[in-house]
Structures are given as structure tokens and as C-alpha cells.
C-alpha positions as CSV (number, residue, x, y, z in Angstrom):
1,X,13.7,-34.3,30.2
2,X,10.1,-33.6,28.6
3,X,8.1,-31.0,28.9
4,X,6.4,-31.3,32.5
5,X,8.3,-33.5,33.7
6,X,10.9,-32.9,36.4
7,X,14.7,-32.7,36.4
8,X,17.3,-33.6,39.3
9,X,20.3,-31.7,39.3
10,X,23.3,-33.8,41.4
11,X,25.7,-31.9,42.7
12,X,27.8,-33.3,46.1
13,X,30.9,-32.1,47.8
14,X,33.2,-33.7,50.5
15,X,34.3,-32.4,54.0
16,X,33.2,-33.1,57.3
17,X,32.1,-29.4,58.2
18,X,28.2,-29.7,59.3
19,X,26.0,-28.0,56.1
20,X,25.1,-25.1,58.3
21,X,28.9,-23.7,57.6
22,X,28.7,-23.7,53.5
23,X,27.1,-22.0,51.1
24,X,25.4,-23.3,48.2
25,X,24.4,-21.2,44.6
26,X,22.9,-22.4,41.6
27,X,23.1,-20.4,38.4
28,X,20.7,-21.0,35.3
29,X,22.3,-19.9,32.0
30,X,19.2,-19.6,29.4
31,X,19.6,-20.7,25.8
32,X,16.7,-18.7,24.9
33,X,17.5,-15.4,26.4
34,X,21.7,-15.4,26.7
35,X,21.9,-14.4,29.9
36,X,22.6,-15.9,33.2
37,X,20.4,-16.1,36.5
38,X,20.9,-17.0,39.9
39,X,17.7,-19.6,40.6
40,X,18.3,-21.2,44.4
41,X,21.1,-19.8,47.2
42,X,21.3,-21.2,50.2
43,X,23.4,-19.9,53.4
44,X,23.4,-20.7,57.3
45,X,20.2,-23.1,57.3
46,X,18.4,-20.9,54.9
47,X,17.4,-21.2,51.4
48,X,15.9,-18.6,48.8
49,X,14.6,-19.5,45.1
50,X,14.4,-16.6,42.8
51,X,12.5,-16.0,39.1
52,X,10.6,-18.3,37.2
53,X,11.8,-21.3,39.7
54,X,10.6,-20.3,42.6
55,X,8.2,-23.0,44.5
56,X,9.6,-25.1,41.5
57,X,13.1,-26.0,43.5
58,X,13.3,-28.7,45.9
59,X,17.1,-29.0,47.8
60,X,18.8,-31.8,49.4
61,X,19.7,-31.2,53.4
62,X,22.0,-34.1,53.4
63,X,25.7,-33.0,54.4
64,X,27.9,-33.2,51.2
65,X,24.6,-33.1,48.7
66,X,23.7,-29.8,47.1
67,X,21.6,-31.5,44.7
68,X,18.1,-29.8,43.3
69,X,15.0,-31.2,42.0
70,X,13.3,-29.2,39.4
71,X,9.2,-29.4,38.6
72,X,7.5,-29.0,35.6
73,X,10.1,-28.7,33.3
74,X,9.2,-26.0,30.7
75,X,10.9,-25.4,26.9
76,X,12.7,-22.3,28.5
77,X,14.7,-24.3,31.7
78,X,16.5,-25.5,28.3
79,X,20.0,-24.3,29.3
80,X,23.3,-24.7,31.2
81,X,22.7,-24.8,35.2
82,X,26.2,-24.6,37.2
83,X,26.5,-25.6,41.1
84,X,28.8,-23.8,43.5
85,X,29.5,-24.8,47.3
86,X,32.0,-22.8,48.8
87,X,33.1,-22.6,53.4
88,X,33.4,-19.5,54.5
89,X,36.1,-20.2,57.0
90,X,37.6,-22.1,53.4
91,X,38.5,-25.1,55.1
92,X,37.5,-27.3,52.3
93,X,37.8,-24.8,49.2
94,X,35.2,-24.1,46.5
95,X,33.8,-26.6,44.2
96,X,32.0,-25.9,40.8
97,X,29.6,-28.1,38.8
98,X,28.2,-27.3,34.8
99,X,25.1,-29.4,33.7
100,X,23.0,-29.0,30.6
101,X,19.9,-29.7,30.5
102,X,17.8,-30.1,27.7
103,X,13.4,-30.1,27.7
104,X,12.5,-32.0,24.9
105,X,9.4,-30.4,23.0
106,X,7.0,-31.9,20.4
107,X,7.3,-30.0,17.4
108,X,4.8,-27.2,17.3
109,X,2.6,-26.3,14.8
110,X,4.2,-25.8,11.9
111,X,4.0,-22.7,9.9
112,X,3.5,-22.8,5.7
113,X,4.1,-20.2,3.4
114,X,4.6,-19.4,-0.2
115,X,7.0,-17.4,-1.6
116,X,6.0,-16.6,-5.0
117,X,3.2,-16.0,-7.3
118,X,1.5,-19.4,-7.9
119,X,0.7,-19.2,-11.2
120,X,1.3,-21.8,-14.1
121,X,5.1,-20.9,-15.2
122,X,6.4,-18.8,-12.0
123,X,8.9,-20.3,-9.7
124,X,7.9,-20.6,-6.0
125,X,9.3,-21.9,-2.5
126,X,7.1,-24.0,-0.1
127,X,8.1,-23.2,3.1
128,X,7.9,-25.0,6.6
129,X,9.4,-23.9,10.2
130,X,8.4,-25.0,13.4
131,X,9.0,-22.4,16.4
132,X,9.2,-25.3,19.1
133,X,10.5,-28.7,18.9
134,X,13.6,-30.4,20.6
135,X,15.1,-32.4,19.3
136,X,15.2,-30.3,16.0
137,X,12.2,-31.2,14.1
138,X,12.8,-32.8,10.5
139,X,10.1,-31.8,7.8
140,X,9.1,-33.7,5.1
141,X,6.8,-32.5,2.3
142,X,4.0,-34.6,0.3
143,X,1.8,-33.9,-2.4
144,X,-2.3,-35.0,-1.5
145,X,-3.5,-37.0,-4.0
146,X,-6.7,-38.2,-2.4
147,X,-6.7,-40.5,-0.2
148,X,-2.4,-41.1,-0.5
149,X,0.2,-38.5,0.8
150,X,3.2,-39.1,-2.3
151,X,6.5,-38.2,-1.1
152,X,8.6,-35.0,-2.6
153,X,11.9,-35.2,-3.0
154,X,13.1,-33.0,-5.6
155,X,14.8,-29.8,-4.4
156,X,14.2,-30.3,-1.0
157,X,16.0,-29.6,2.2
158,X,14.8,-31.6,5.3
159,X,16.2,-29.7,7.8
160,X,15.2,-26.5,6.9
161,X,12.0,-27.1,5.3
162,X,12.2,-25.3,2.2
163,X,10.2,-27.0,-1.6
164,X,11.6,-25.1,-4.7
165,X,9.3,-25.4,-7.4
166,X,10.8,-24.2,-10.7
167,X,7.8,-23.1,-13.0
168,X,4.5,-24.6,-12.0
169,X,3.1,-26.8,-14.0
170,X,-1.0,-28.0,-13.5
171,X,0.1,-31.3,-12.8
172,X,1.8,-29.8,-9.8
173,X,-0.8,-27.8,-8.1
174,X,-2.9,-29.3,-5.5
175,X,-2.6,-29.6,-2.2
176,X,0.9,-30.1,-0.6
177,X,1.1,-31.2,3.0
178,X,4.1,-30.4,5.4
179,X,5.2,-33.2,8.2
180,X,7.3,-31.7,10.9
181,X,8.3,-34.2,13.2
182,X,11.0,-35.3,16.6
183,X,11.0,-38.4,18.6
184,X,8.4,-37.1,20.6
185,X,5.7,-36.7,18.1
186,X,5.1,-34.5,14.8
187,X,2.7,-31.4,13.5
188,X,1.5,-30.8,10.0
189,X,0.0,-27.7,8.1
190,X,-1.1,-27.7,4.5
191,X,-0.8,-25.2,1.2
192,X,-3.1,-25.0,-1.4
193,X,-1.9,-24.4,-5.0
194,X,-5.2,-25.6,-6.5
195,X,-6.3,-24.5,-10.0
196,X,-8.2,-21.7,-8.8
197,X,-5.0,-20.3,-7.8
198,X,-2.5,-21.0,-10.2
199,X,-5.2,-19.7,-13.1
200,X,-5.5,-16.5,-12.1
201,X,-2.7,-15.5,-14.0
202,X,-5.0,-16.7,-17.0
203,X,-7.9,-15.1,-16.0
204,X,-6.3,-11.9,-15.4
205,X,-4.6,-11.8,-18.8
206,X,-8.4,-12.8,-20.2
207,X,-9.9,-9.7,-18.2
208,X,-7.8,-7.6,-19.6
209,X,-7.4,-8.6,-23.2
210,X,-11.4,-8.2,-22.9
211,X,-11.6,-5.0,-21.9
212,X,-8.9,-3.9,-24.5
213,X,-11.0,-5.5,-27.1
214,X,-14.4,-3.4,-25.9
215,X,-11.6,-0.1,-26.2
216,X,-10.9,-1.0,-30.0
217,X,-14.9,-1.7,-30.9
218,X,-15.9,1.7,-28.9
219,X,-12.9,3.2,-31.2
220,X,-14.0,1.8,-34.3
221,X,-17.6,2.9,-33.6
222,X,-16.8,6.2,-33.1
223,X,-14.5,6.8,-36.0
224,X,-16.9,5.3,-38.2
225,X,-20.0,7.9,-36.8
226,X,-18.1,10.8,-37.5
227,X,-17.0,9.8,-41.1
228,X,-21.0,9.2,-41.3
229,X,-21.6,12.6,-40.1
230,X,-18.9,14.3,-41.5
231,X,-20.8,13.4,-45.4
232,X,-24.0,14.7,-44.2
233,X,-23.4,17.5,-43.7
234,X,-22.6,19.1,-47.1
235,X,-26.2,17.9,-47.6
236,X,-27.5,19.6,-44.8
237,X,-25.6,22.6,-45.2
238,X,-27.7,23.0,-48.6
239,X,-30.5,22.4,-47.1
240,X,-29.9,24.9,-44.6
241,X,-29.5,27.8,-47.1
242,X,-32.2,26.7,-49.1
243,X,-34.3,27.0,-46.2
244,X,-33.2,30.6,-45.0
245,X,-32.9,31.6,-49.0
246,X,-37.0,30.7,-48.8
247,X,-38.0,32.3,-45.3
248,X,-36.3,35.5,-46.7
249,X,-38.5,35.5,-49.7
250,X,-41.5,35.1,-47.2
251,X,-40.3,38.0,-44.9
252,X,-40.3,40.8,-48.1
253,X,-44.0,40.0,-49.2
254,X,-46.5,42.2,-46.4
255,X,-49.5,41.3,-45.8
256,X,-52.7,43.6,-45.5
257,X,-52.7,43.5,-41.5
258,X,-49.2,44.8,-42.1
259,X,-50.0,47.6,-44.4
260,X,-50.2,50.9,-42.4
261,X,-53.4,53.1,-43.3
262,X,-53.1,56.2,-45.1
263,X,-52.4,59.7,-43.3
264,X,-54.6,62.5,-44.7
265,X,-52.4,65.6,-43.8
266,X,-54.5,68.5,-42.3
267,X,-55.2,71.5,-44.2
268,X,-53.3,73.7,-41.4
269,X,-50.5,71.4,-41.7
270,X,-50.1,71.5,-45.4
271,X,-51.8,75.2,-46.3
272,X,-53.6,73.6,-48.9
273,X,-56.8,74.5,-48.4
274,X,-57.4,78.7,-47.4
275,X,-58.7,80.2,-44.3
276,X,-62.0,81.3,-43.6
277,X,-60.9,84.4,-44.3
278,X,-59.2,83.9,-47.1
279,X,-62.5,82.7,-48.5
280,X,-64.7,85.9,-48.1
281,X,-66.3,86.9,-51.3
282,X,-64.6,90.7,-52.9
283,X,-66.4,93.6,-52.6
284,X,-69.0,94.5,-55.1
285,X,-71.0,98.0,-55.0
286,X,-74.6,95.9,-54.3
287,X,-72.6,94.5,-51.2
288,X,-71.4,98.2,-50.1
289,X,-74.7,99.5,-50.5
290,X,-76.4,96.9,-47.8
291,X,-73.3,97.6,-45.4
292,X,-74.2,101.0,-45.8
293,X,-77.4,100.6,-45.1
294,X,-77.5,98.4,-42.0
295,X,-75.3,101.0,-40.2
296,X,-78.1,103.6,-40.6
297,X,-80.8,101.3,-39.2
298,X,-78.2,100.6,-36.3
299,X,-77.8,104.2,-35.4
């Protein structure tokens, strides 16, 4: 059965009881999910369809046919479905039927991946897995070249969709193309392991040995300025104490702005010079003589 299409289920029984006096079950055991489901019943002139199959079920009302007719068939009715018709006044016994029933499925879109670094001498794995596709998909993986898909063979499991590359070489990056593929049709994906990609190994070890080399020259440089500096400055240590030797010799000299004036001490400081009284001429008989005689005219 393909995908869409419809499935009948035959299932008949013998006995001459009238329908109306048996009842009829189907069960639905899912690949996909592991469990089991009860999908149409049918007892005393009615039936009842349950989960995903309901208004999907058609039944047969012919005595002794308890076939179904399933519609659009989907990937998930893949599974075992098991018929039961059973009387309940067990005049003709029970009867069991097992079917499976298969949907086949184009293979979906495949999904690549790379395990590994792809870089020029690192060992990588193409890989290639469809998550739909009944029958089983096959893969097959090719390297571009242009126009012309080339086959590759070497280390290479069809069934599981694995490419081991051992150490990449440049003449083995490009572009490698996955086929995945059933009797109802096939679905590809692509990988690139271009130059771009499988350099940058190169390019990072290039990076770095650059910057490394800048680190040395910086190094270098600065090493070499403080040896420089390092001679100079005996030189300039002279020079130094030369010049504070010379601006101490030019501090001890005064100038005449900075010679403080002479301080004439005063006479009542120093007691030099006498007092007024000290200075009043002796006493001489012509001096008593006019004392004496200016006291008379003041009387």
C-alpha cells in the first residue's frame, strides 16, 4: 500500500446466524508506537470507529464478511491489524485473523552531516539517514565533479549511509552528494568540504604564528630601548650634577636688590651719645653770678 492510497482488510467467518447476533473487533498494533489500539467494533447492527481511523473505516454488511476498507493510508497505519468475530450465544465459536500491513513511503529528505573537523589530514565520516522511507531506503554517495556525479565506494556502507574519510586530502574536498533512494522514488542532500573549509586549519595556524611573530619583534624592541637607555644615563647623571653643582654656585653670589640696607642704632638704644642733660656746660663763677642776679630782678 502507498501512501494515500487505501487498504482492504478481508476477514470472513462461516455460520448461518444473521450478522445482527455476532460481534466484530478490529485491533491496530502500531510499529511506530508499540502499542495496540482497538480501531472499528461493531455489535447488534451498530458500528463505532475510534482514534486516528475514524470516518477513515468502511465495513462490510454481508453475513459472514467482517472485512474493512481503510482510506488514505498514512506512514503510521504501518503495523499488524488483527480481526475477531465472536456469537454471543457461542454457537459458532470465535475466529481470529493477523494481517500486516505495510505503507510504502518515498524516502524523505535525507539528512547530511559531518563528523569531524574537515581539515586537510583529519579523519571525518559523511553521514546520511533518512527518517521516512519504506521499503528501507539505500544511500549511495558521489563526489560533484562538475557537471558528473563519480561514484564512492571506498569505506562505504549502503545501508546505513555512513563515508569514512581517513585524512583529507585536497583532492578529496568538494562537494559530495548523498542519494537515498526505494522503489518508490529517492531524495538527495549535499556536503560541502570545499577548500575554504578544509584550509582553515592552515589559516588558523598562519594567524597565529603571525601574531607570535609581532610578540617576539615588540620583545626585541623593547629589550633593545632599555639597553639604549640604560647607557645614557651615566651621561645624564653627569650632566645632572654638573648642572645643580652650577645653580649652587649661582645661589651663594647676592645681588644688590638682595643686600639689606644698613641699620643705624639709635642713640637711646646704644647710650652712645649723652642726654641733654648730660650735656649742660659746669658751673663757672661768671655763670653763678648771672643766676644770682636774675633771681633779684624776679623778686
Amino acid at each position: 500500500v502507498t501512501t494515500g492510497g487505501n487498504a482492504t482488510l478481508l476477514c470472513t467467518y462461516t455460520s448461518s446466524a444473521p450478522l445482527g447476533n455476532f460481534f466484530i473487533q478490529w485491533s491496530f498494533y502500531s510499529a511506530k508506537e508499540s502499542q495496540l489500539h482497538t480501531i472499528y467494533y461493531y455489535s447488534g447492527g451498530h458500528s463505532y470507529v475510534y482514534g486516528a481511523f475514524k470516518n477513515r473505516i468502511t465495513a462490510s454488511t454481508i453475513p459472514g464478511n467482517a472485512s474493512i476498507t481503510i482510506s488514505n493510508m498514512q506512514p503510521s497505519d504501518t503495523g499488524s491489524y488483527t480481526c475477531e468475530v465472536f456469537s454471543p450465544q457461542g454457537d459458532s465459536g470465535q475466529s481470529q485473523k493477523s494481517v500486516i500491513v505495510n505503507v510504502l513511503v518515498k524516502p524523505s529528505k535525507p539528512f547530511c552531516k559531518v563528523e569531524g573537523t574537515p581539515e586537510k589530514s583529519h579523519q571525518i565520516y559523511l553521514l546520511c539517514n533518512c527518517e521516512e522511507g519504506l521499503p528501507r531506503p539505500t544511500y549511495h554517495w558521489y563526489k560533484v565533479d562538475g557537471n558528473t556525479l563519480k561514484p564512492v565506494t571506498e569505506q562505504f556502507n549502503p545501508n546505513s549511509g555512513i563515508l569514512y574519510i581517513g585524512n583529507l586530502t585536497t583532492f578529496e574536498t568538494g562537494y559530495y552528494r548523498c542519494i537515498a533512494s526505494n522503489l518508490l522514488g529517492n531524495s538527495t542532500c549535499e556536503l560541502d568540504l570545499t577548500a575554504k573549509h578544509s584550509d582553515g586549519g592552515i589559516v588558523a595556524g598562519a594567524l597565529i604564528g603571525a601574531i607570535l611573530a609581532a610578540a617576539i619583534i615588540c620583545i626585541i624592541i623593547w629589550v633593545l630601548t632599555k639597553k639604549a637607555k640604560n647607557r645614557k644615563s651615566p651621561n645624564n647623571e653627569m650632566q645632572e650634577m654638573a648642572q645643580k653643582q652650577s645653580n649652587a654656585d649661582y645661589v651663594q653670589v647676592p645681588s644688590e636688590e638682595n643686600i639689606p640696607p644698613t641699620t643705624v642704632p639709635s642713640s637711646n638704644a646704644t647710650n652712645e651719645y649723652p642726654s641733654i642733660d648730660e650735656t649742660t656746660a659746669p658751673a663757672t663763677p661768671e655763670n653763678d653770678e648771672k643766676q644770682e642776679a636774675e633771681k633779684e630782678e624776679r623778686a
